[in-house]
N, C-alpha and C positions, 0 to 999 in steps of 0.2 A: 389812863395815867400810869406813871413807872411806882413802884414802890418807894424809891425816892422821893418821888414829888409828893407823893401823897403822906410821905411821914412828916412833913410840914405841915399840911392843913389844918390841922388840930390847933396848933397854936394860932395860926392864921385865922382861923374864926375866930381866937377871944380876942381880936384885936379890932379897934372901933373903925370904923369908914374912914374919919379922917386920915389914922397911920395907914389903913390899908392903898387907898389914891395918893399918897408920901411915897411909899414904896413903890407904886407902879410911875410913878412919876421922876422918879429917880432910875429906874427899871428904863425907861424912856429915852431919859437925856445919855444911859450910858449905850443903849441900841442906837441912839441915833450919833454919837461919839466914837461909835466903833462901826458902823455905817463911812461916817468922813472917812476915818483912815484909810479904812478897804479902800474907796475911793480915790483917795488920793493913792495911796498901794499900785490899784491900778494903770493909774497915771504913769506915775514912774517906771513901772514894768515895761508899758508901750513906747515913753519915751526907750527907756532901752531897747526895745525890740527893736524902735525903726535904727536907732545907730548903728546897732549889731546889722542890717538890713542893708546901711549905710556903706557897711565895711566891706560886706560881703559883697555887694556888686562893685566896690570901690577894686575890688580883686578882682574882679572876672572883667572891669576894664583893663585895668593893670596886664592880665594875662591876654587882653586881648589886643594892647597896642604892641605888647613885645610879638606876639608872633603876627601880627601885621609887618611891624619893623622888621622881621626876619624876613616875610616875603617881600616889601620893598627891598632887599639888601638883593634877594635874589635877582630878582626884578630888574634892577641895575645893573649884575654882573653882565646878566644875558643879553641885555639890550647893547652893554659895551663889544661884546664878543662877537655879537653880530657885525656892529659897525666895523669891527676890525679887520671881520672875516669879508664882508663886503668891498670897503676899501682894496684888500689884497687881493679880490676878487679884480673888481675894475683897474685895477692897477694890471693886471697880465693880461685882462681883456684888451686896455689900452693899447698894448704893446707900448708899455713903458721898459723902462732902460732895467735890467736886470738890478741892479744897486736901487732905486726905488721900490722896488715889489722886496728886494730883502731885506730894507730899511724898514718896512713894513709888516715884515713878519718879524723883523727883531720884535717890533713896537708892540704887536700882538702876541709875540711871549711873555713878554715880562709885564703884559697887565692880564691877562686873560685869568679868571678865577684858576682855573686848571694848575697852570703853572704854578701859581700863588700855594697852592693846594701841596704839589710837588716838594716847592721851595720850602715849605713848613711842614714836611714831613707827612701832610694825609693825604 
């Protein structure tokens, strides 16, 4: 024992059995008083942990639908550009009328991401 504890003993002996089971009994109810709270403490902490836990994959979805959406957006340029460049393909493969094939490359300038790119300066 610490010297502390031990400079209470003294008194602690002249005192009769009865107060001494008072005092550990009291000694009890505030260990098992401060046991609950820890307890519930705990509780609380985990409830927080998981929301914070919550949040954070709530962001790495967040950050993972935007750059899905970015490649969907790509996705679609490309897919159009094709069909464009297709089109004006079969159109001179046709041997269609010159005013169709450059109806069709009007049509595929002014959607083609490129140009878009041009027209707004990147």
């Amino acid at each position: 024992m610490k010297k502390e504890e031990t400079g209470n003993l003294p008194e602690l002996k002249k005192l009769t059995r009865e107060q001494l089971l008072r005092i550990m009994l009291s000694q009890s109810r505030t260990l098992d008083h401060l046991r609950a709270e820890l307890a519930s403490a705990k509780e609380q902490l985990d409830a927080r942990e998981r929301k914070l836990s919550g949040v954070s994959d709530l962001a790495a979805a967040c950050a993972a639908l935007n750059s899905l959406e970015a490649a969907v957006q790509d996705t679609a340029e490309q897919y159009l550009e094709n069909i464009f460049r297709s089109c004006a393909g079969q159109a001179a493969n046709a041997g269609r009328s010159a005013e169709w094939a450059a109806a069709l490359e009007k049509l595929n300038g002014a959607e083609t991401p490129e140009n878009r790119n041009e027209a707004e300066g990147g």
